[in-house]
N, C-alpha and C positions, 0 to 999 in steps of 0.2 A: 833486535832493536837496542837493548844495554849498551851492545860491541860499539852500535854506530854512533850513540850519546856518549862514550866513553873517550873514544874516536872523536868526536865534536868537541867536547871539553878540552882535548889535551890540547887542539890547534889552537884555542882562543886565547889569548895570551891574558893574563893575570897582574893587573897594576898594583903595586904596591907601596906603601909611602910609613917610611920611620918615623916617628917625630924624632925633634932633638928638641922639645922644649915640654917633657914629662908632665913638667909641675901646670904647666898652660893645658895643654890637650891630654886632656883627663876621657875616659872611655864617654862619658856624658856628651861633654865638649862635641869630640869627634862624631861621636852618633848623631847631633843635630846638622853640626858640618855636613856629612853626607846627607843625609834626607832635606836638606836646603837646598842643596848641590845636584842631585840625583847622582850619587856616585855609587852608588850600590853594589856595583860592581869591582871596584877597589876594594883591598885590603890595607889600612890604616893600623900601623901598630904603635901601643904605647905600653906603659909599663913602670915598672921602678928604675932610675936611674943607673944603677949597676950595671941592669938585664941590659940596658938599651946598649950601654956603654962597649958592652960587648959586641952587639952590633954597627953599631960606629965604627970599632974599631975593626972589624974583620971587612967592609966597606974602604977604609981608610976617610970615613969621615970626620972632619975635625970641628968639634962643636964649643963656641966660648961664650959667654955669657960678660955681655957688656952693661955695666948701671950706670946710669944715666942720674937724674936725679930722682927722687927719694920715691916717685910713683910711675917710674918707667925704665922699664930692663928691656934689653936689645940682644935676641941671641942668635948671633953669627957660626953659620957652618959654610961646609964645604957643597958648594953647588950642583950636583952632580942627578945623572941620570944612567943607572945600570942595567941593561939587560942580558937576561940569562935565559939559558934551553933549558928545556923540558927538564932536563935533568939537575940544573941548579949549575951548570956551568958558565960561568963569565963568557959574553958572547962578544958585546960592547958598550962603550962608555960615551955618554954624549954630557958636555960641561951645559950646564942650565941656561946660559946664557947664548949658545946654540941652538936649543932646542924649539925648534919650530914643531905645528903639528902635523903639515905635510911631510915633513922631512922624519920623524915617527912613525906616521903611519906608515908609511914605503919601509923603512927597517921593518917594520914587525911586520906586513904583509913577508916581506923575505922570509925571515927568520922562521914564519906560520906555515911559508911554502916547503922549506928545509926539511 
């Protein structure tokens, strides 16, 4: 039984989402986000700036922070959707503004079949 839940887990693919706006999506933030959302099943990371930064940049995400007037900031990144195998290897890249959710699901059905 372990082998076959183990085996179940690994196929199910694992969504996950950076922020690039730390100081907005505070672990709070994000907890209600999900449970508003039903997204329970994501993984949402946030953090200190630096940590993130690190991530950004091993992504090749580019995050700028635009101010606007004195009560409104606009923070521009790189639109991007990454998937990766099992094993954490770059499989494919889909631009955000691509991305449909049939056109998704069919990649990761693939990728789940692989």
């Amino acid at each position: 039984l372990h082998t076959g839940i183990a085996t179940e887990r690994a196929r199910t693919p694992v969504l996950v989402a950076i922020t690039v706006d730390p100081e907005h999506d505070t672990v709070e933030r994000i907890a209600q986000y999900v449970a508003t959302n039903n997204l329970e099943r994501f993984l949402f990371l946030t953090g200190d700036r630096a940590g993130l930064e690190r991530g950004w940049t091993g992504f090749a995400i580019r995050v700028e922070r635009m101010h606007g007037d004195e009560h409104k900031e606009t923070v521009l990144h790189t639109p991007v959707t990454y998937v990766l195998d099992r094993e954490g290897r770059f499989v494919f890249l889909i631009r955000d503004e691509a991305l449909e959710a049939g056109r998704l699901a069919n990649l990761l059905e693939h990728l789940v079949a692989s």
